[in-house]
C-alpha positions in Angstrom: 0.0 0.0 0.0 1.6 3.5 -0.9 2.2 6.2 1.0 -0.7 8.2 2.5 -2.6 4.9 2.8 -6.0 5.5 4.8 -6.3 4.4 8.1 -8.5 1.0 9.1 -10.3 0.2 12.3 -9.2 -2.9 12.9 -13.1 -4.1 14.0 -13.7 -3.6 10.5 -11.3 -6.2 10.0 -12.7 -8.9 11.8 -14.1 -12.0 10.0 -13.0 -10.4 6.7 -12.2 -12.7 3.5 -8.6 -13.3 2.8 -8.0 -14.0 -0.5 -4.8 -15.2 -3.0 -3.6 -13.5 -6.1 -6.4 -15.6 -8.2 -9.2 -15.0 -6.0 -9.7 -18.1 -4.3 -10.7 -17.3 -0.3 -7.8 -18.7 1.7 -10.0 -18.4 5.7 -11.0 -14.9 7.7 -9.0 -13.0 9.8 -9.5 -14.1 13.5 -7.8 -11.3 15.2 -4.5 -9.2 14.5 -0.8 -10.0 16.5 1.3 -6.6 17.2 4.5 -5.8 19.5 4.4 -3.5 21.8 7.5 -1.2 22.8 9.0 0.7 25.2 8.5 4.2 25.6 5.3 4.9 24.3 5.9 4.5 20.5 3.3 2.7 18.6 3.2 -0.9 18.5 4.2 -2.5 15.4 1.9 -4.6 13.5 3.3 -8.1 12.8 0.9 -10.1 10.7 -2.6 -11.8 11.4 -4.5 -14.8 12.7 -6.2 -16.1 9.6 -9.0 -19.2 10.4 -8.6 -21.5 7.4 -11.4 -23.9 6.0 -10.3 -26.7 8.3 -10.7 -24.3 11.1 -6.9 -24.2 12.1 -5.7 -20.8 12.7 -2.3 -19.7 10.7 -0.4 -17.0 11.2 0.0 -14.5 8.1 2.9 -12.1 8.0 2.4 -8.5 7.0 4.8 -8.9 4.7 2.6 -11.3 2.9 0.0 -9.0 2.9 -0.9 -7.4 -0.4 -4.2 -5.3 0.1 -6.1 -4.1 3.5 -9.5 -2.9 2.4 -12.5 -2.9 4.6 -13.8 -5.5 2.8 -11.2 -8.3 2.5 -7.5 -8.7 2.5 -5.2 -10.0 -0.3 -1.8 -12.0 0.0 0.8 -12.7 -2.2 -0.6 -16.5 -2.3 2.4 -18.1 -0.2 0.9 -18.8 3.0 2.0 -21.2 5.5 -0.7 -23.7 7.0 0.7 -24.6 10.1 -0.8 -23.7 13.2 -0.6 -19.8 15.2 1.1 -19.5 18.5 1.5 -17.1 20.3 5.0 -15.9 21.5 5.7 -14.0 24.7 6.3 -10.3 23.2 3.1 -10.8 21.1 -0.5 -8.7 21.9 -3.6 -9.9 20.1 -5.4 -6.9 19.2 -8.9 -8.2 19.3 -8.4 -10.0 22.0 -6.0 -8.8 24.5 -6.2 -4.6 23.4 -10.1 -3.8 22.9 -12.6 -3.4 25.8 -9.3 -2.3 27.7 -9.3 -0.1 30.6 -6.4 2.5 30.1 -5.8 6.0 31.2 -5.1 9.5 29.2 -1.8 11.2 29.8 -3.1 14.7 29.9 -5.6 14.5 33.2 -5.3 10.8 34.2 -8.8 10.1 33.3 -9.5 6.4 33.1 -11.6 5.5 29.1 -12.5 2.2 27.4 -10.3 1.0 24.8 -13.3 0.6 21.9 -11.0 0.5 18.6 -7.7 0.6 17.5 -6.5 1.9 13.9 -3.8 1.0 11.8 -1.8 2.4 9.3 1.0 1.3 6.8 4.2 3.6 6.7 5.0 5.7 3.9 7.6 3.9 1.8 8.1 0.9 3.9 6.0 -2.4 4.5 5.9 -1.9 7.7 2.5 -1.5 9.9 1.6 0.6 13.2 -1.1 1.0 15.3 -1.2 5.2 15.4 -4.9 5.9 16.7 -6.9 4.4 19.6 -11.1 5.0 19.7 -12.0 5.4 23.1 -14.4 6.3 25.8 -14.2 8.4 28.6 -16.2 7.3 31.7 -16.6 4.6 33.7 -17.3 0.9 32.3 -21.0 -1.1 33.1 -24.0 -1.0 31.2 -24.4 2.5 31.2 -20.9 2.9 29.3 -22.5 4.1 26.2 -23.3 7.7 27.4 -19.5 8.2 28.0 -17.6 10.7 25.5 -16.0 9.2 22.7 -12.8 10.2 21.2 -9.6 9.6 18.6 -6.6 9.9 20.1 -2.8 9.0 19.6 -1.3 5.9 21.0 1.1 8.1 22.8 -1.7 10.1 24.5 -2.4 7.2 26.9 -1.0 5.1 29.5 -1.6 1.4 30.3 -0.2 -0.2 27.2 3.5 0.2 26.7 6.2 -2.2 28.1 7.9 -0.6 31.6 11.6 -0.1 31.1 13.0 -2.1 33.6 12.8 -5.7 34.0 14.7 -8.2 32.6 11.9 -10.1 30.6 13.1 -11.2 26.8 9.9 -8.6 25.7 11.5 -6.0 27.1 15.2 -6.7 25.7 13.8 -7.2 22.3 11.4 -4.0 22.1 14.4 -1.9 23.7 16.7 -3.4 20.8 14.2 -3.2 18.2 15.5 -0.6 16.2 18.8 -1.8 16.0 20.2 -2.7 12.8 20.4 -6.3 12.2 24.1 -6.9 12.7 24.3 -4.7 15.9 21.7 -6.8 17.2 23.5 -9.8 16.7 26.6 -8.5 17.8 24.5 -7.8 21.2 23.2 -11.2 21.1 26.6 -12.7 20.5 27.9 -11.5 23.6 24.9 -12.9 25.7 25.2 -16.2 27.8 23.6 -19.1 26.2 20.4 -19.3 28.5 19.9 -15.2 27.8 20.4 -15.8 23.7 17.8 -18.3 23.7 15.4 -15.9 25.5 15.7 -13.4 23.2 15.5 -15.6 20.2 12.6 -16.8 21.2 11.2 -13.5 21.8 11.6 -12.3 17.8 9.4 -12.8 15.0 10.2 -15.2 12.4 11.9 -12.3 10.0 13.6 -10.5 13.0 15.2 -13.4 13.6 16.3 -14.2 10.1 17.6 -10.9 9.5 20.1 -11.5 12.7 21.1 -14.8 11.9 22.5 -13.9 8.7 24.5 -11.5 10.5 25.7 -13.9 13.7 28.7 -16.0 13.6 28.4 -20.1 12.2 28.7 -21.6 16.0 25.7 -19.3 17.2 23.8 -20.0 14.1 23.8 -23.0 15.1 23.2 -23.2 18.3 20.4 -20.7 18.2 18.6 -23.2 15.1 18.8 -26.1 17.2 17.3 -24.6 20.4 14.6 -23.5 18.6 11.2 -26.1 17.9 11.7 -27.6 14.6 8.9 -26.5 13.0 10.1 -22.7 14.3 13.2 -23.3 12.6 12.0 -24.8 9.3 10.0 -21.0 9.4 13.0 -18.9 10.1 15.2 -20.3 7.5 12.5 -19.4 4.9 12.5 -16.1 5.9 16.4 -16.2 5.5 17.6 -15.4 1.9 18.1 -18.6 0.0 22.0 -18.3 0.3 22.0 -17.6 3.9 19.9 -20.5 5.1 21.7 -23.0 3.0 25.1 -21.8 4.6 23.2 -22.3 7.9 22.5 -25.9 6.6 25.2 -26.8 5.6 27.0 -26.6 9.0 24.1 -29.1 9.5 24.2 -32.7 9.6 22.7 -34.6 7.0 19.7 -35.7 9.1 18.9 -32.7 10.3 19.5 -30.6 6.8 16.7 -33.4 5.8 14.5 -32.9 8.4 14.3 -29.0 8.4 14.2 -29.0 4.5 11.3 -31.1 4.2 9.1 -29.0 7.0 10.3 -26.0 5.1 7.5 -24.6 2.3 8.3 -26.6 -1.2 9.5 -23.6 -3.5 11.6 -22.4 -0.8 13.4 -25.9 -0.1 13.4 -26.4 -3.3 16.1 -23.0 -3.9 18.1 -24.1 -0.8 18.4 -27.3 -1.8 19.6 -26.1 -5.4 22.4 -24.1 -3.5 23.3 -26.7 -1.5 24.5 -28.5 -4.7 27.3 -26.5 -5.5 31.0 -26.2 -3.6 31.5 -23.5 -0.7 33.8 -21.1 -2.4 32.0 -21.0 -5.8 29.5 -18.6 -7.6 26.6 -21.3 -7.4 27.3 -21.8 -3.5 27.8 -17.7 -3.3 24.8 -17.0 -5.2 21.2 -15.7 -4.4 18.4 -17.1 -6.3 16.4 -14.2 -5.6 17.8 -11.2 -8.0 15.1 -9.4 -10.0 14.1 -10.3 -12.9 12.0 -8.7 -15.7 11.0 -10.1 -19.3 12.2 -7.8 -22.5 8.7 -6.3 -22.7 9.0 -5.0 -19.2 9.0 -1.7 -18.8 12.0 0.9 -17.3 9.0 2.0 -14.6 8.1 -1.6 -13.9 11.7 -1.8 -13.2 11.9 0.8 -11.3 9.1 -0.2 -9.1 10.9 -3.5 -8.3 13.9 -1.8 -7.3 12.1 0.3 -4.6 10.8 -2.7 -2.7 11.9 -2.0 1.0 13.2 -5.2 1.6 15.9 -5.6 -1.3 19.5 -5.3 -0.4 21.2 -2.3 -2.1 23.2 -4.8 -3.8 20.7 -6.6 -5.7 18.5 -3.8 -6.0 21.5 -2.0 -8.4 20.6 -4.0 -11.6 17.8 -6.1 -12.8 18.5 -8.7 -15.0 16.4 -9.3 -18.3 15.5 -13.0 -19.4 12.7 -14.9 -21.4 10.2 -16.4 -19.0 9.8 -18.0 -16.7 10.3 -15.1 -14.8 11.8 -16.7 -11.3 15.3 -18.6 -11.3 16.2 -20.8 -13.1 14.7 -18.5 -15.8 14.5 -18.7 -19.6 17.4 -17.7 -21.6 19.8 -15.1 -20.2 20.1 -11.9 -22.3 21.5 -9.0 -20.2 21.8 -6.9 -17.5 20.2 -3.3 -16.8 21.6 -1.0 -14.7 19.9 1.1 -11.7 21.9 4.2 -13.3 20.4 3.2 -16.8 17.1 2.9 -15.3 17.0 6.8 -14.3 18.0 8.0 -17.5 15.4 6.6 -20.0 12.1 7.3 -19.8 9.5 5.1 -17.7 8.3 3.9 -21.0 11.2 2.1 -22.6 11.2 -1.2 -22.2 14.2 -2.9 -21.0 14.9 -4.8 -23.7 16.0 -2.3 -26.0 18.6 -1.1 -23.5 20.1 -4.1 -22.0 23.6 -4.8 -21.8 25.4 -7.6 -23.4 28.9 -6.5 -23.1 29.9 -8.3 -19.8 29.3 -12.6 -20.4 28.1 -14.0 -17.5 30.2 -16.5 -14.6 29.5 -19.8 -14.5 28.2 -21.7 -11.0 31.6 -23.3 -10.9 33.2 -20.5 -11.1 35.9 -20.4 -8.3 35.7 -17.3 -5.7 38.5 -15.4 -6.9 37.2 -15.2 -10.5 34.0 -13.5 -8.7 36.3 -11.3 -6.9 38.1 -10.4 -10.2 34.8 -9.8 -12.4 33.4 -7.5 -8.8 36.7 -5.3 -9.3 37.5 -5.4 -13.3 34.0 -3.9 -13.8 33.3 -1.9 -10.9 29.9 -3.7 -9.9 28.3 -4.9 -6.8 26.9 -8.4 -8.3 27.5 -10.8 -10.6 25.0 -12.7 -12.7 25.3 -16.7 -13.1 24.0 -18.7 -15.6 24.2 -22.2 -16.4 25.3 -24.0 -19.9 21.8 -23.7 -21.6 22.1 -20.1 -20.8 19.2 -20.0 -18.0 20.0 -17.2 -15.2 20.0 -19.2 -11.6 20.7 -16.5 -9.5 23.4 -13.4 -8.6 26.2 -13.3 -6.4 26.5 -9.6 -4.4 29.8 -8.3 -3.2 28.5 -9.1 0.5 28.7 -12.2 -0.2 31.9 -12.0 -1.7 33.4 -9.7 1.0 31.7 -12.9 3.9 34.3 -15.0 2.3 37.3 -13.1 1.8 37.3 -11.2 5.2 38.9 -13.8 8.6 36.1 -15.5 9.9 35.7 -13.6 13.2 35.6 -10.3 11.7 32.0 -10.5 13.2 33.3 -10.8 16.3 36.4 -7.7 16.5 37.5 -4.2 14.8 33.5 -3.3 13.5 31.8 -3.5 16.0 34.4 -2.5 18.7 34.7 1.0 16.7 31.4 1.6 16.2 31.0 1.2 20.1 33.6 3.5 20.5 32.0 6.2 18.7 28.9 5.6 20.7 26.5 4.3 18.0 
């Protein structure tokens, strides 16, 4: 939803439709699942409890989350069926926020929680809950004559986490705006029990996001503390590259085990990676760059490279091939250029300005050929393509930069001068 995105009452919400890219009802939403924070900043919204046909309730990201319309709610069509629970820094909306007695800041006067809006940020995917619909007076039957009024979530009381305390909730929520790899740098340092804790405490793509940053041994040891299923469900929400490197470290049995409670087109790109040698492009690679057929346009290009969630590596070029669309792809013709993309008009299509000049590695390539074609050409990724000229994925120059740096540079000199300079 773009910016300036009206604002829904979230009791207009319940028992909506939810629906997949082809129109086929996938349940009703059940109720809402947000994170509070410390001091008094709006919760975020994490994702919803949707009631399927067989009456189980799933949980369905936000990030899954197409459409938000009065009426019904769209998703991307990837949904994962198994059942919601519900984790210790979690609030349930419906159910745990309405009908709630809280108090205004200005005054002190005690008012029924009656709604609660929500509201997609401009330019980002991410959800808050800004307004709350309540009632001044005391509850009972005769509630109803009481004054009713919008206000901010910051101009009451009774909500937000305290800041002391040395719950997991409150560790996470005071940490939550940390990037990922300071965050993992934090959790690195914790004992074992505490690290756990906090895992436990973040949502499935929280948690992916820091793993990718953490060293191998507490990868690991944070994966296998955690439910099965839980893991299979964080290393979805890790890129493709990341999660196989996790597995990897694995052994076999339990590679096996995770892969197969992992969603089928995700295993199915982990297990492609798995394939190649370490300290080669097919073991570097992503199999997630962007790609756009020869009829696309430079603005549907465009709009592909402002999605929030792409690295600034792989949003730098799109790469054009014949369908399919998703890696492998069709055949490989070119490259395009985020530089390339802002000089030609939204209408061109990216065909017609593709570049051919620099061939393509292959997934054996060895890492220093990568690190070669990265500096020769001055880019930040590499395309890869196999011998019938299909595109399987992109290394990035992260990537790259993971294997050529020692392997506890996660652990010294960055993080130790940032702390320094009191980030």
């Amino acid at each position: 939803m773009a910016a300036g995105a009206p604002r829904i009452f979230v009791s207009h919400l319940a028992g909506v439709p939810v629906f997949d890219p082809n129109g086929d009802q996938v349940g009703r939403v059940r109720d809402l699942v947000a994170m509070l924070r410390v001091g008094g900043r709006p919760p975020r919204l994490l994702g919803l409890v949707v009631e399927v046909v067989s009456r189980r309730r799933i949980f369905l990201p936000m990030t899954r989350v197409t459409g938000v319309e009065s009426g019904q709610v769209i998703t991307t069509g990837v949904v994962n069926m198994r059942r919601f629970e519900q984790r210790p820094t979690e609030r349930m909306v419906l159910g745990e926020l309405l009908d709630r007695r809280v108090s205004l800041v200005n005054g002190g006067e005690e008012v029924t929680v009656l709604d609660v809006a929500i509201q997609q940020l401009p330019a980002r995917r991410d959800w808050e809950i800004d307004k709350i619909f309540v009632r001044k007076g005391k509850g009972g039957a005769l509630r109803r004559r009481g004054e009713t009024l919008t206000v901010e979530w910051s101009a009451v009381t009774g909500f937000s986490l305290e800041e002391d305390g040395q719950g997991a909730e409150n560790l996470v929520a005071t940490f939550e705006q940390m990037r990922a790899a300071d965050l993992a740098n934090v959790l690195h340092h914790l004992t074992p029990k505490r690290r756990a804790e906090v895992a436990n405490a973040l949502d499935d793509d929280r948690l992916a996001d820091v793993l990718e940053e953490l060293p191998e041994d507490d990868q690991i040891e944070i994966i296998g503390k955690l439910k099965e299923e839980r893991a299979a469900d964080v290393l979805e929400a890790m890129d493709p590259d990341d999660a196989a490197d996790l597995l990897s470290e694995l052994p076999e049995d339990d590679q096996e085990r995770l892969l197969t409670l992992m969603q089928p087109e995700d295993a199915a790109d982990v297990r492609r990676l798995l394939s190649y040698e370490e300290n080669t492009a097919g073991g570097l690679m992503t199999t997630e760059p962007i790609v756009l057929r020869p009829d696309s346009t430079v603005a549907d290009a465009l709009a592909r490279v402002r999605q929030a969630d792409l690295s600034p590596a792989l949003a730098a070029q799109v790469y054009v091939c014949r369908p399919p669309d998703e890696t492998p792809t069709g055949k490989y013709l070119g490259m395009v250029h985020f530089q390339r993309l802002l000089r030609d008009p939204p209408f061109t299509l990216v065909g017609s300005i593709v570049d051919t000049d620099l061939s393509p590695l292959r997934p054996d390539a060895s890492l220093a050929s990568v690190t070669s074609f990265l500096a020769a050409y001055n880019m930040v990724a590499v395309p890869v393509v196999d011998e019938s000229g299909s595109l399987l994925g992109a290394v990035t120059v992260d990537d790259v930069l993971d294997h050529l740096l020692p392997e506890d540079w996660r652990e010294t000199g960055f993080h130790a001068e940032e702390a320094v300079h009191g980030h």
